[in-house]
VMD Tcl script that draws the C-alpha trace (Angstrom):
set ca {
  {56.53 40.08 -35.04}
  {53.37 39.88 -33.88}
  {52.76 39.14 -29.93}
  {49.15 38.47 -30.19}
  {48.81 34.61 -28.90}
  {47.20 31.93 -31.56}
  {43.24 30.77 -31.32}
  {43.03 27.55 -30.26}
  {41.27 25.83 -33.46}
  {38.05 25.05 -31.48}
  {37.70 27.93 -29.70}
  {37.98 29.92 -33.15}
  {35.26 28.08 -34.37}
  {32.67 28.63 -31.91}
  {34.05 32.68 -32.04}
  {33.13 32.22 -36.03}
  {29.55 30.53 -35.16}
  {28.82 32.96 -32.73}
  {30.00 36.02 -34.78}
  {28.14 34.81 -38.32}
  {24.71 34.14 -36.14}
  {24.97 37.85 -34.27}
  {25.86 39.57 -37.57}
  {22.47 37.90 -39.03}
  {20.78 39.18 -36.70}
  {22.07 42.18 -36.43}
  {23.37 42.10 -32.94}
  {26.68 41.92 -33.57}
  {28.48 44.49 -31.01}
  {31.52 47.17 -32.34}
  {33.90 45.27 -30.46}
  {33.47 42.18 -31.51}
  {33.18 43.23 -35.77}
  {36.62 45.56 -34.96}
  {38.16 41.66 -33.70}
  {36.31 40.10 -36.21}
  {37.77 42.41 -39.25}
  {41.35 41.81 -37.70}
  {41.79 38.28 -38.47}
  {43.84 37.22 -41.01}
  {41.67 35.41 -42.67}
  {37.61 35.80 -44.14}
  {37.67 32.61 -45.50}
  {35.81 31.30 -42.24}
  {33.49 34.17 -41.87}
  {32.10 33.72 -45.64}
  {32.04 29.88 -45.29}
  {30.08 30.22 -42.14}
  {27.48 32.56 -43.27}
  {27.00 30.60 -46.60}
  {26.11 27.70 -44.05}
  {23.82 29.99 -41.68}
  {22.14 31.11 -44.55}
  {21.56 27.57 -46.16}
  {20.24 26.12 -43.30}
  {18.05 29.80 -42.76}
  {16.63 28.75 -46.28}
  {16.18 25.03 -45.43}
  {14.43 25.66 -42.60}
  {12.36 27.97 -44.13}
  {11.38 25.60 -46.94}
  {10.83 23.29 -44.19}
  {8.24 24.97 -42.49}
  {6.75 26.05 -45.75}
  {5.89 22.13 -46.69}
  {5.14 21.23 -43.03}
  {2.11 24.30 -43.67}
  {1.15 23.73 -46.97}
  {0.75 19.66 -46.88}
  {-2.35 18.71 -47.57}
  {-3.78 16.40 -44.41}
}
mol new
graphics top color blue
foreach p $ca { graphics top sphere $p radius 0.5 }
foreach p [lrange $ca 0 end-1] q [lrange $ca 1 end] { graphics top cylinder $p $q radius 0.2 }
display resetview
């Protein structure tokens, strides 16, 4: 069995946020992608980078009306 204790859901979360926003940057340190591969699960890394990058492009489409509107 494994003796590794169990993420509290909340903290796992913000470990997911943090970990999706680094990798998109491109920050994301070795340790932290070695933990990151490790989980059981890539369900919540996908999810949370299909969010990151939805709100990337909504804030992007955002600033692009904000620019172009005609005053």
């Amino acid at each position: 069995m494994d003796s590794e204790k169990k993420t509290p859901p909340k903290k796992q979360k913000t470990h997911v946020a943090i970990s999706v926003i680094a990798a998109l940057f491109g920050v994301q340190s070795e340790r932290n992608r070695q933990q990151d591969f490790n989980q059981q699960s890539p369900r919540p890394f996908i999810i949370g980078g299909i969010i990151a990058i939805g709100l990337f492009v909504a804030l992007l489409i955002t600033i692009t009306i904000l620019v172009t509107a005609k005053h």
